[in-house]
KELUM-122449 format. One record per residue (C-alpha): residue number from 0; residue in three letters; x, y, z. Coordinates in pm, 1 decimal. Each point is the difference from the previous one (the first is absolute). Layout:
// KELUM-122449
(NUM, "ALA", (X, Y, Z))
...
// end
This chain:
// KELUM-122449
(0, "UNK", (512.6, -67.6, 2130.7))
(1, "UNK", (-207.3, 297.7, -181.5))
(2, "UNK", (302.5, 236.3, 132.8))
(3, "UNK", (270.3, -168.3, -121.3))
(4, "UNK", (-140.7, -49.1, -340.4))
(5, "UNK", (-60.4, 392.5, -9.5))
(6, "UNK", (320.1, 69.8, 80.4))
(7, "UNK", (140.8, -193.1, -276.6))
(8, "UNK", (-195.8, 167.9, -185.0))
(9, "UNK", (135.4, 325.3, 117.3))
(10, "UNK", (343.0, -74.3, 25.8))
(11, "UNK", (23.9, -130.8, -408.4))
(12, "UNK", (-223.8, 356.8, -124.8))
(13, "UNK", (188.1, 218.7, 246.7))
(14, "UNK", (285.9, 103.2, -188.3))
(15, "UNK", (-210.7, 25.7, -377.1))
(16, "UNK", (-250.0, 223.1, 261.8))
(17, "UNK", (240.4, 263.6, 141.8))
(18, "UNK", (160.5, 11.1, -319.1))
(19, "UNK", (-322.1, 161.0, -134.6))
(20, "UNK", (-52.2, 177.7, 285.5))
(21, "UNK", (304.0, 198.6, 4.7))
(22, "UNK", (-57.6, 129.9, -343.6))
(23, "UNK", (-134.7, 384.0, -116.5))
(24, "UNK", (83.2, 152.1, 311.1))
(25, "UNK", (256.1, 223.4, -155.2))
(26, "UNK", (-92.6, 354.2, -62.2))
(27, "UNK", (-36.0, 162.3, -347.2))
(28, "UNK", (-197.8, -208.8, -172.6))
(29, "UNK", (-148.0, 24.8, -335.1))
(30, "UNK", (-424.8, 4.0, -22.3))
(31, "UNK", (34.9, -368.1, -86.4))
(32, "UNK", (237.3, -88.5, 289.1))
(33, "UNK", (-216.4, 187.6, 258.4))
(34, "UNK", (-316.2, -142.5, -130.3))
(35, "UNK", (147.6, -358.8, 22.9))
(36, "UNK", (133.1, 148.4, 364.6))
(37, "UNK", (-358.3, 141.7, 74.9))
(38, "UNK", (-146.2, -361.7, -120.3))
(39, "UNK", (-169.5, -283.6, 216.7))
(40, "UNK", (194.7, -271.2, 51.7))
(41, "UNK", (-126.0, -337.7, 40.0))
(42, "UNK", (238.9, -370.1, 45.1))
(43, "UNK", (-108.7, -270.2, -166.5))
(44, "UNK", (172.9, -294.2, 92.5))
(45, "UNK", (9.6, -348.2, -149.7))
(46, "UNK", (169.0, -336.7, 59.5))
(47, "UNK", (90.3, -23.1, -338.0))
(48, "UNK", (317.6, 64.6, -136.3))
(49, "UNK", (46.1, 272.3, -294.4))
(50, "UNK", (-13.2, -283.5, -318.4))
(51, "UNK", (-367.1, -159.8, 165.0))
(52, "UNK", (-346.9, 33.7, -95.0))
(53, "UNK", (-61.7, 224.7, 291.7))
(54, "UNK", (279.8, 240.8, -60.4))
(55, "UNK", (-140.1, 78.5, -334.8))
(56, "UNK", (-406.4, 33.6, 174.5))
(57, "UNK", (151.9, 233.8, 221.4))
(58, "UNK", (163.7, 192.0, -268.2))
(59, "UNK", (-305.2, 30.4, -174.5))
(60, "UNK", (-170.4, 108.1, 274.4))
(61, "UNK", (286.2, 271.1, 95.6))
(62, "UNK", (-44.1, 137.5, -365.8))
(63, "UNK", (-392.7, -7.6, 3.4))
(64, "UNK", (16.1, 199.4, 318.5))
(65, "UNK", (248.6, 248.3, -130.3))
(66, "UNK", (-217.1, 80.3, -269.8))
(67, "UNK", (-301.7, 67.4, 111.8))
(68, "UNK", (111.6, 223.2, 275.5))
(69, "UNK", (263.0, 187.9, -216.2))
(70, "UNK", (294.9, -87.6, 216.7))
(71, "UNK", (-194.8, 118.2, 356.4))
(72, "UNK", (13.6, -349.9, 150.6))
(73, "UNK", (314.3, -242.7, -30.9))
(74, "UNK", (8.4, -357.2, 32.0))
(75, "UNK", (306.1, -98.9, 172.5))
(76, "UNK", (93.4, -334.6, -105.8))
(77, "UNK", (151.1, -257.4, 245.9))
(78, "UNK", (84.1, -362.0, -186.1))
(79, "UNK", (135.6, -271.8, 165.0))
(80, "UNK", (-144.4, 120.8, 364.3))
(81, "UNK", (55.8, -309.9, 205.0))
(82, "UNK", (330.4, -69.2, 94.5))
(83, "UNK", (132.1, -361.8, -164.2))
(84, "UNK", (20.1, -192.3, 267.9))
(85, "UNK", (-376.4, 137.1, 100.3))
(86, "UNK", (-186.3, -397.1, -70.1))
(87, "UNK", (-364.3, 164.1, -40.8))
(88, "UNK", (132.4, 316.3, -208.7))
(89, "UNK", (-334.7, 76.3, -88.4))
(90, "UNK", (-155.6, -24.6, 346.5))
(91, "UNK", (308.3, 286.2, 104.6))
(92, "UNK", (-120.9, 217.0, -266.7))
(93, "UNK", (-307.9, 13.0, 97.9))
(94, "UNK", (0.2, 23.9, 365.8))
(95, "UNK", (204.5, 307.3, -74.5))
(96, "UNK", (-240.8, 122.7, -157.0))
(97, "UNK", (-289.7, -65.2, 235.0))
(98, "UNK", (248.4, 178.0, 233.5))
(99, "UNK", (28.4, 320.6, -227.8))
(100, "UNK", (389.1, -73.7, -55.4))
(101, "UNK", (-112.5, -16.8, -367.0))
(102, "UNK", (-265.8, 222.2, -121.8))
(103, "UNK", (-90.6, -273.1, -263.2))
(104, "UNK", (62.0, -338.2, -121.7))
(105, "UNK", (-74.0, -261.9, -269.9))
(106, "UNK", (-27.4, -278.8, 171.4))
(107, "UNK", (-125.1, -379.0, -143.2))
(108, "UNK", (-311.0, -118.6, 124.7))
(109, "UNK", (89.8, -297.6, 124.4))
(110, "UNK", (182.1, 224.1, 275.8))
(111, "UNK", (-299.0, 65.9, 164.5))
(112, "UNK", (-116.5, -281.1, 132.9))
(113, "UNK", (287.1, 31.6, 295.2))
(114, "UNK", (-139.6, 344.0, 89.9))
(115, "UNK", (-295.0, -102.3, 81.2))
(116, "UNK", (-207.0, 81.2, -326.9))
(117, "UNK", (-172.7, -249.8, -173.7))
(118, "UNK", (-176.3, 160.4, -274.0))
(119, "UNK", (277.0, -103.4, -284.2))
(120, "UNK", (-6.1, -395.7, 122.4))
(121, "UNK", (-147.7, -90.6, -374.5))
(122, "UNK", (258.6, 147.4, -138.6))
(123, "UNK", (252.0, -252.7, 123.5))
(124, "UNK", (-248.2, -272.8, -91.8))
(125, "UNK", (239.0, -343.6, -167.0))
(126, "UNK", (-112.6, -111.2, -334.5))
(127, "UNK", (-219.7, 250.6, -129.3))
(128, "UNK", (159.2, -21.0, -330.2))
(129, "UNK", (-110.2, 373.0, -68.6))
(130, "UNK", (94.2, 165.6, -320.6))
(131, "UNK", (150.0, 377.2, 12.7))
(132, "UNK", (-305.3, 96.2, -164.3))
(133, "UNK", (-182.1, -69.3, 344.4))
(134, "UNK", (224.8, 111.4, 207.2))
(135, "UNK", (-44.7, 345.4, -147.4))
(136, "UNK", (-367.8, -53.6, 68.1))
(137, "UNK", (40.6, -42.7, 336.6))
(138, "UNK", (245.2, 234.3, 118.4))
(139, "UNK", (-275.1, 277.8, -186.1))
(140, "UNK", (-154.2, 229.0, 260.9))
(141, "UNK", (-341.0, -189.8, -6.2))
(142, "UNK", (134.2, -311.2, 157.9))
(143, "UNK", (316.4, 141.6, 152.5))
(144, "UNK", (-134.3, 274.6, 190.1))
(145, "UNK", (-177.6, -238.9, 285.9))
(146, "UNK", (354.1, -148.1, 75.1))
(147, "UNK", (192.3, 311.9, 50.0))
(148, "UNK", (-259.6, 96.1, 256.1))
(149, "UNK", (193.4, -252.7, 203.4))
(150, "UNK", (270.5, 188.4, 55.2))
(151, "UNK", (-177.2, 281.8, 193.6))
(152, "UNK", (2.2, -199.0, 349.8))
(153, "UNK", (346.2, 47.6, -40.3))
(154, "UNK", (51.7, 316.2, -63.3))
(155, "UNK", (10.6, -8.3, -412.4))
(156, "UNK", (-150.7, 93.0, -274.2))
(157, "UNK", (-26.7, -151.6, -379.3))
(158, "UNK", (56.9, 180.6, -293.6))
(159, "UNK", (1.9, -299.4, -231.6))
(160, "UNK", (75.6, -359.9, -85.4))
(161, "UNK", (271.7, -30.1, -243.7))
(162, "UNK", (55.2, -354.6, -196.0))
(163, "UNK", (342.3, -165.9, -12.5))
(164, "UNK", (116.5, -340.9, -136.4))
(165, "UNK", (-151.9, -337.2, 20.1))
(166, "UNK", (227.9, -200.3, 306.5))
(167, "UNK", (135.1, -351.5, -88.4))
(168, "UNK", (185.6, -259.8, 198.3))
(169, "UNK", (287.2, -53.7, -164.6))
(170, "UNK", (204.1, -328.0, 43.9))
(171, "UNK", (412.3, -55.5, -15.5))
(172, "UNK", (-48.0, -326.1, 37.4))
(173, "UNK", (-216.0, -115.6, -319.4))
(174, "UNK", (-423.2, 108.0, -43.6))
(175, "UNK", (-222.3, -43.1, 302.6))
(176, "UNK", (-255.9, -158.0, -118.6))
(177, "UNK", (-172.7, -153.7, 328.7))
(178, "UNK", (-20.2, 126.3, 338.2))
(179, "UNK", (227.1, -328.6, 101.8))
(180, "UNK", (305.3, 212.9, -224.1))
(181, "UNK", (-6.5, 224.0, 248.3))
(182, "UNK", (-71.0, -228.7, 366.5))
(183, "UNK", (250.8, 130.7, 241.9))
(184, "UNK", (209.7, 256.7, -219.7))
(185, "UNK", (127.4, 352.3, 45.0))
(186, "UNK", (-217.2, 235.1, -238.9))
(187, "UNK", (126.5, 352.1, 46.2))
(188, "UNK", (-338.8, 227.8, 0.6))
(189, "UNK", (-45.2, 398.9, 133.1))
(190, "UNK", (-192.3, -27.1, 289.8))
(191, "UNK", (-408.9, -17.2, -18.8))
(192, "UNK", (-225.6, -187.2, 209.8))
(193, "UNK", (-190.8, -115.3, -294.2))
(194, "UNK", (317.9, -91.0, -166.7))
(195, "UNK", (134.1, -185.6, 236.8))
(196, "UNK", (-271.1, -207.2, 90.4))
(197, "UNK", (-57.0, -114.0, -319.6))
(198, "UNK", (376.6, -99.6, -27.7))
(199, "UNK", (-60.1, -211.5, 316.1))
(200, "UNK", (-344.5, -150.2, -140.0))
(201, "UNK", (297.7, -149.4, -298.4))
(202, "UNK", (233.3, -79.6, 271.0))
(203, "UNK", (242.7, 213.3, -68.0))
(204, "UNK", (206.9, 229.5, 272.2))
(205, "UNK", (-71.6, 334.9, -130.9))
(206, "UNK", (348.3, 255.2, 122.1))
(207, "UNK", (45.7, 376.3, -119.3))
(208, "UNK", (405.9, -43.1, -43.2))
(209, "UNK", (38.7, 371.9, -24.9))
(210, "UNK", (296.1, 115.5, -214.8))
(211, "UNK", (301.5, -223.6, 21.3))
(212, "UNK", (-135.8, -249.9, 191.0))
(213, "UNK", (-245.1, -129.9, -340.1))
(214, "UNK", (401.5, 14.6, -194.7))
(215, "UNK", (116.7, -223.0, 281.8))
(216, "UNK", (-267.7, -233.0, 28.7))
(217, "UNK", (-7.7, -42.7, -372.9))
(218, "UNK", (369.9, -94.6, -10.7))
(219, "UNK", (-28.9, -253.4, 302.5))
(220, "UNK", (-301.3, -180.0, -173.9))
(221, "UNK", (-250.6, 77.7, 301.7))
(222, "UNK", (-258.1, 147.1, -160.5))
(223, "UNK", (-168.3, -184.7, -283.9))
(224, "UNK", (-244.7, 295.8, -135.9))
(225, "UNK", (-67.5, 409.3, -11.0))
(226, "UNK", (-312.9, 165.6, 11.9))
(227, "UNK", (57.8, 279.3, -285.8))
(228, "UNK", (-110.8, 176.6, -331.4))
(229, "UNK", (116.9, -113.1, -360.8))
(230, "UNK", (194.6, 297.6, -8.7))
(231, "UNK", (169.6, -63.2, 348.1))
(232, "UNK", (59.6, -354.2, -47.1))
(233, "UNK", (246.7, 79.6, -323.0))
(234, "UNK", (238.5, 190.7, 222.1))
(235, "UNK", (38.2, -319.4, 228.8))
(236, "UNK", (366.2, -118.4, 28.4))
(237, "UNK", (-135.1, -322.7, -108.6))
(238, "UNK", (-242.4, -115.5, -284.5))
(239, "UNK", (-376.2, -115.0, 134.5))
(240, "UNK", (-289.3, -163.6, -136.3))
(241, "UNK", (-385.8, 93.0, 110.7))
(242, "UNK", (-316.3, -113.4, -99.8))
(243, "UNK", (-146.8, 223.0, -219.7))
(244, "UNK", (-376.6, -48.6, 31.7))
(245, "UNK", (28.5, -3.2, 356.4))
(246, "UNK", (77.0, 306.8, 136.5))
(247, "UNK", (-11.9, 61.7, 350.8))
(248, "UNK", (-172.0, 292.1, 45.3))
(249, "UNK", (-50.6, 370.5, -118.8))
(250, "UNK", (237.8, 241.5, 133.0))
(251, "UNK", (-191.2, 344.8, 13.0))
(252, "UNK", (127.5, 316.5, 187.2))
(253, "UNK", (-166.9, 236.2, 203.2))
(254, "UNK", (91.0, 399.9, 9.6))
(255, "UNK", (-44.3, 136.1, 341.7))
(256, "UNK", (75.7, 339.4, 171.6))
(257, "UNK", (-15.6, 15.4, 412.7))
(258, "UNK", (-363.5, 140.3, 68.3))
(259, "UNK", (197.9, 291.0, 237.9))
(260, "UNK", (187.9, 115.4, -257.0))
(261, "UNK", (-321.8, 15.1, -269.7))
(262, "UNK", (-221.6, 152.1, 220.1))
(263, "UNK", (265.4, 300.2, 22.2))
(264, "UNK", (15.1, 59.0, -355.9))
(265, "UNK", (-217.0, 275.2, -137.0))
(266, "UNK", (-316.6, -125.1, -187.6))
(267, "UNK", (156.7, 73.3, -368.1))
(268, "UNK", (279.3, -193.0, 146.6))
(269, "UNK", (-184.9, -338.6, 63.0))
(270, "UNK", (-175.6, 24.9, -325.0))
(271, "UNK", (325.1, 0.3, -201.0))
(272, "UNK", (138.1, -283.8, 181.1))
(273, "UNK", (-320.9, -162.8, -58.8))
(274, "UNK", (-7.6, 66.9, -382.4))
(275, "UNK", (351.4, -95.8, -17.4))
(276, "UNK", (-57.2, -354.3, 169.8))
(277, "UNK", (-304.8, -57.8, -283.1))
(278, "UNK", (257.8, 141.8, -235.9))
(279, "UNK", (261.4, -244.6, 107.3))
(280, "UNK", (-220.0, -315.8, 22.2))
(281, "UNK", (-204.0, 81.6, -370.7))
(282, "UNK", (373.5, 56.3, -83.8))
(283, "UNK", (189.2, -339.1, 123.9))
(284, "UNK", (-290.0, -208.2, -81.2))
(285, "UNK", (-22.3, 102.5, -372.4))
(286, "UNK", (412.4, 21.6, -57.3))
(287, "UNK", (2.1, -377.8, 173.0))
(288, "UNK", (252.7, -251.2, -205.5))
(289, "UNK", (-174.2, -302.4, -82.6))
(290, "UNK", (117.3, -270.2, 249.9))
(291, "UNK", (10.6, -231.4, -317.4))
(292, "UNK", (289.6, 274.4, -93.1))
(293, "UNK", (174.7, -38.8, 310.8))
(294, "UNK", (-32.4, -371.3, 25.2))
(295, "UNK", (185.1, -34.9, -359.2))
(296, "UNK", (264.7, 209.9, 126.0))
(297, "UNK", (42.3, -181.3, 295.8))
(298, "UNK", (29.4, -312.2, -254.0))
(299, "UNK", (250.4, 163.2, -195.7))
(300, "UNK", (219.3, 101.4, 285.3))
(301, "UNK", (13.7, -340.6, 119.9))
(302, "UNK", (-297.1, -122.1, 199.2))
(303, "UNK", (-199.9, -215.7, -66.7))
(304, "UNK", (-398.4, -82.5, -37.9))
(305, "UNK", (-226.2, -300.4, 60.9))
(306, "UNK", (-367.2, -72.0, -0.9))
(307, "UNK", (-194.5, -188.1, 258.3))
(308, "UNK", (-313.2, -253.3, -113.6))
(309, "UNK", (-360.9, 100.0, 125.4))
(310, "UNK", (79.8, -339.4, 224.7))
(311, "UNK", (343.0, 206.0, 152.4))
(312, "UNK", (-192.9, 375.4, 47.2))
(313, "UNK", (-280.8, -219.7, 175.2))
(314, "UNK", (233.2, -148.3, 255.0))
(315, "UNK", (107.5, 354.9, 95.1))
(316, "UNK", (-332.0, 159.0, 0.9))
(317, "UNK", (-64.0, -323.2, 266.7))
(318, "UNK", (296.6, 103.7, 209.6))
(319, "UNK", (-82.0, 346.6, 14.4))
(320, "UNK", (-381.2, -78.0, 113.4))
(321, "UNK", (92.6, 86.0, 384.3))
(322, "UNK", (118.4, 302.8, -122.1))
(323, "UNK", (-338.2, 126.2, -209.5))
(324, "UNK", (-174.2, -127.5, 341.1))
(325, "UNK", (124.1, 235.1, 247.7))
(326, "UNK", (24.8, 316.3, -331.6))
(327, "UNK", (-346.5, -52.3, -53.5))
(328, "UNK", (-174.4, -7.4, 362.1))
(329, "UNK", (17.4, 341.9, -73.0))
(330, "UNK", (-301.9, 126.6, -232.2))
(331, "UNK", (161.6, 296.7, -170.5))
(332, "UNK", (328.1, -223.9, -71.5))
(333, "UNK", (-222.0, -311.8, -136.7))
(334, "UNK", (-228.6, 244.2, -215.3))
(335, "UNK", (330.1, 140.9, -169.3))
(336, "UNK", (206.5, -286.8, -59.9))
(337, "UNK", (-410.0, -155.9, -155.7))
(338, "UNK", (50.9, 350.0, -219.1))
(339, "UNK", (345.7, -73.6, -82.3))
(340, "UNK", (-61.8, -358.9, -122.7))
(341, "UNK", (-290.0, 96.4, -213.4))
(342, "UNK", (203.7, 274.5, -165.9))
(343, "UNK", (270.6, -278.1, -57.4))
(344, "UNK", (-247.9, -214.4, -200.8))
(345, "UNK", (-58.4, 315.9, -307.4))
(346, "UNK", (205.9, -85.9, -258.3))
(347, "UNK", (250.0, 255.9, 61.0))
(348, "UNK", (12.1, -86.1, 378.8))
(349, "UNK", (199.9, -342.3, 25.9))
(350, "UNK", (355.2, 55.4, 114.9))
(351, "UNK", (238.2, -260.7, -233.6))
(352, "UNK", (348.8, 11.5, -124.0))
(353, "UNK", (134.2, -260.9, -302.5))
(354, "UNK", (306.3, -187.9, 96.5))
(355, "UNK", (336.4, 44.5, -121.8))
(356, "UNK", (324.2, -113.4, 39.6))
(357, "UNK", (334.9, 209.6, 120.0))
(358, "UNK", (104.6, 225.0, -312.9))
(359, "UNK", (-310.2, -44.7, -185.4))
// end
């Protein structure tokens, strides 16, 4: 299984990669052609394709690195890096990374869970109702530097957390508003252990549908919700409604570079990458769009937004108990999602979107 996911990985970069590598090799360059020639070059792949959230991280990480190494080390982007029909697109990106196919990746956190790392589980938490403002707390190196030490035991290392968008389950077949909307339905969801399970806990069948098979099921009727972002969700071929004061949980992405490939870089080398990442994270976190921004959009463009009673976020918080049972047997994983919750409860920390209506 771990092979073939690699080499779908592979397979979708390879052409972007040898692209790339094929270039400066000509003679007679300029200064500024053979110093690009002379620079280190470093992939960094993502899942994402080049209008996401993570295209535009690993952009900003790209330019942050450029900087402060004047042009001596080049990040090689690779977007879109699992092939379509890859079902856990995430899990092939990083596995090709762990194998040192990629040098680096930003990869979600909910990935990690499959490869054996357990250190992000809080992460993936359902129902935390956590504002962006927290979220930027926790991905800050204080909190976020015990969970990338998970990924040494296999064979990476973190250079930072990076916040993304708030997921919602988004319906095409009126709100959910109990866990009964959902008893026995197709919900397409990107794999995660964590996600998953709590997707079960509702009753729902959780199912990647990678590229066209999501288009197909959506035009046969068989699946009855999407795991997404506001932003996402308004490019869907048809209109949705979600729950807007019960999001899912907080999608947060982790930066990682194979621990080979780091521990050959010269010293000056791994500090700039290192200052970049903080660069990058102070950078994304404080240039974030208010999800209330993206949730009117989404509004405007069609979709459309309910709220559920204290009585209706109850019911799900009951049906997602299992779930919080086997997260929190795990000390570190129950102290942070306690940490989490309490930063929920300041008055900037609650996560809630207003209703609207389609065009409003």
């Amino acid at each position: 299984m771990q092979t073939r996911m690699r080499g779908a990985a592979i397979m979708a970069a390879a052409a972007l990669v040898l692209t790339a590598a094929g270039c400066g090799a000509a003679s007679g360059l300029s200064q500024a052609d053979q110093q690009s020639a002379d620079a280190t070059v470093l992939t960094l792949a993502t899942a994402g394709g080049p209008d996401g959230h993570s295209a535009a991280q690993v952009r900003e990480f790209a330019s942050q690195v450029k900087e402060l190494s004047g042009g001596s080390i080049r990040i090689e982007l690779v977007l879109k890096a699992a092939a379509d029909e890859a079902g856990a697109w995430d899990q092939a990106v990083a596995q090709s990374t762990e194998g040192g196919d990629f040098d680096m990746a930003l990869i979600p956190t909910r990935t990690w869970e499959s490869e054996g790392v357990l250190s992000f589980t809080a992460l993936s938490a359902p129902f935390l109702r956590a504002s962006e403002q927290v979220v930027a707390k926790i991905v800050a190196p204080e909190i976020a530097g015990s969970m990338m030490a998970g990924l040494r035991p296999i064979g990476l290392t973190g250079l930072a957390l990076l916040p993304d968008r708030p997921r919602m389950l988004f319906s095409f077949d009126g709100p959910v508003t109990a866990p009964a909307d959902l008893a026995g339905k197709v919900v397409r969801a990107p794999g995660s252990s964590t996600g998953y399970a709590t997707l079960k806990a509702l009753g729902a069948s959780p199912q990647s549908l990678a590229g066209e098979l999501f288009t197909d099921a959506l035009n046969k009727g068989t699946v009855k919700a999407a795991e997404s972002s506001f932003t996402r969700a308004g490019t869907f071929p048809r209109p949705s409604t979600t729950t807007g004061n019960l999001p899912l949980y907080m999608k947060v992405n982790s930066l990682a570079i194979n621990t080979k490939t780091y521990s050959h870089l010269a010293a000056d080398d791994r500090r700039i990458l290192m200052e970049a990442a903080a660069k990058t994270r102070e950078s994304v976190s404080s240039s974030m769009v208010h999800t209330a921004d993206e949730a009117a959009a989404y509004c405007r463009n069609g979709g459309t937004i309910v709220a559920a009673t204290d009585e209706q976020i109850a019911a799900f918080e009951a049906a997602a108990a299992p779930v919080y049972a086997q997260l929190e047997k795990d000390s570190a994983t129950r102290a942070l999602i306690a940490k989490i919750r309490t930063l929920a409860e300041a008055p900037d920390g609650a996560f809630d979107v207003a209703p609207c209506s389609p065009g409003a």
